[in-house]
C-alpha positions as semicolon CSV with decimal commas, in nm:
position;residue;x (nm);y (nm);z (nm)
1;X;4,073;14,809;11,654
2;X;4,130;14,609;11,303
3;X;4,265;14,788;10,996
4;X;4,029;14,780;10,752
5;X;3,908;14,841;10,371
6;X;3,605;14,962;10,244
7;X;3,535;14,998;9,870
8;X;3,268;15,289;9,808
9;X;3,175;15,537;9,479
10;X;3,262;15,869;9,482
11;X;2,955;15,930;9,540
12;X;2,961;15,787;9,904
13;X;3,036;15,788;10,265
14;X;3,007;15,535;10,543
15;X;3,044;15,527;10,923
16;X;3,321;15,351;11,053
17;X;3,254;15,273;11,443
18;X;3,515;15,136;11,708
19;X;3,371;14,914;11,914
20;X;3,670;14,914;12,199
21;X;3,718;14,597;12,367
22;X;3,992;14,414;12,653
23;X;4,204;14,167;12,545
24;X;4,082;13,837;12,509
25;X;4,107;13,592;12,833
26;X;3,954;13,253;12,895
27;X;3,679;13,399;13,128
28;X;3,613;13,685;12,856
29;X;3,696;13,533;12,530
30;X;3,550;13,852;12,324
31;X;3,656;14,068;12,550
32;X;3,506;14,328;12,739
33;X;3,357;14,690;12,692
34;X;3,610;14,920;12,731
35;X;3,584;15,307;12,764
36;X;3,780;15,510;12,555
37;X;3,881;15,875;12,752
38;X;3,757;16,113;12,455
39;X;3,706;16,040;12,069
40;X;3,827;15,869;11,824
41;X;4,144;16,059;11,676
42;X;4,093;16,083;11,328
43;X;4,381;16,207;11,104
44;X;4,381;16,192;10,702
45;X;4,717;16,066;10,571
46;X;4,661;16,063;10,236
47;X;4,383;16,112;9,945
48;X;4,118;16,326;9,845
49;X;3,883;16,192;10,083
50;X;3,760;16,355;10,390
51;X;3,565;16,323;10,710
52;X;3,379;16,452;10,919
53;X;3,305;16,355;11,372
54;X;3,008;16,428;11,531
55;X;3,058;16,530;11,899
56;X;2,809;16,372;12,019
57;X;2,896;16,032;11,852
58;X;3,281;16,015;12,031
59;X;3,343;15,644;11,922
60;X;3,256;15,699;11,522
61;X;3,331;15,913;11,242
62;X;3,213;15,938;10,883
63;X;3,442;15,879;10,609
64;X;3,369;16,029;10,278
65;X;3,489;15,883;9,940
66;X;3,686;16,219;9,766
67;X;3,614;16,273;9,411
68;X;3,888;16,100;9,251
69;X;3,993;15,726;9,200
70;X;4,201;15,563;9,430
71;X;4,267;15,488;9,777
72;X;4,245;15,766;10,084
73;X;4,395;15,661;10,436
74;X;4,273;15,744;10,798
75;X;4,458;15,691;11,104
76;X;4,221;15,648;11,356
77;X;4,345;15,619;11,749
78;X;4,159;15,552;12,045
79;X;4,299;15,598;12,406
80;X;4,136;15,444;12,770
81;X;4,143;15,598;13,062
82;X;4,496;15,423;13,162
83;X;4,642;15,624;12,869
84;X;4,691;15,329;12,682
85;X;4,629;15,382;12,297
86;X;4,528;15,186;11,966
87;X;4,582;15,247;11,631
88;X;4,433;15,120;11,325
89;X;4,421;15,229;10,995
90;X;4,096;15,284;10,720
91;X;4,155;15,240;10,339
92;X;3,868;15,421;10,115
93;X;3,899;15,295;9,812
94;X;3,696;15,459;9,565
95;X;3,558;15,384;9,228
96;X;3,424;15,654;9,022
97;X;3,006;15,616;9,014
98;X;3,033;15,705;8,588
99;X;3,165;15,338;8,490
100;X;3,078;15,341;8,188
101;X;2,817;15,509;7,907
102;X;2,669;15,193;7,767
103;X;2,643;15,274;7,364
104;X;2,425;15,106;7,155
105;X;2,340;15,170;6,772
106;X;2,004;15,118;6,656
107;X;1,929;14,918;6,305
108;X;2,093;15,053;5,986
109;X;1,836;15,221;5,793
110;X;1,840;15,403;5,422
111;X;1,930;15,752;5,420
């Protein structure tokens, strides 16, 4: 898994997946399909954001943007069946959806 940064509103969420592959060989150069024994381990180091897994969706988890600007951190682990484990880290960074109120004046008439 790849540390990565996703910019959303704080009006949004998003999925993040793991896709959980070997390591790269000559005879498999993406890879392979690897199990992970249980979900995703999902822990919120800092930030107003939260999430929220789905059972029934081990491998993902949806990350919502908190209500505040700024940046909210996951770290997000994944371990096979070996008991070997990868960590990776998700950056929120959110952007409030009021950007600005767009004032205009209308002509100058006579009072």
């Amino acid at each position: 898994m790849a540390d990565i940064t996703k910019s959303l509103q704080d009006t949004q969420k998003t999925v993040i997946t793991a896709r959980p592959r070997s390591a790269k060989t000559d005879l498999y150069p993406d890879g392979q399909p690897v199990a992970l024994d249980g979900p995703l381990t999902v822990v919120k180091d800092s930030g107003d954001g939260s999430f929220v897994q789905d059972p029934a969706k081990p491998n993902e988890f949806e990350a919502i943007a908190g209500e505040n600007e700024g940046d909210t951190v996951f770290t997000v682990t994944g371990k096979d069946a070996s008991g070997n484990t990868k960590t990776s880290k998700v950056t929120l960074t959110v952007a409030l959806a009021l950007d600005d109120l767009e004032l205009s004046a209308g002509p100058a008439v006579d009072k």
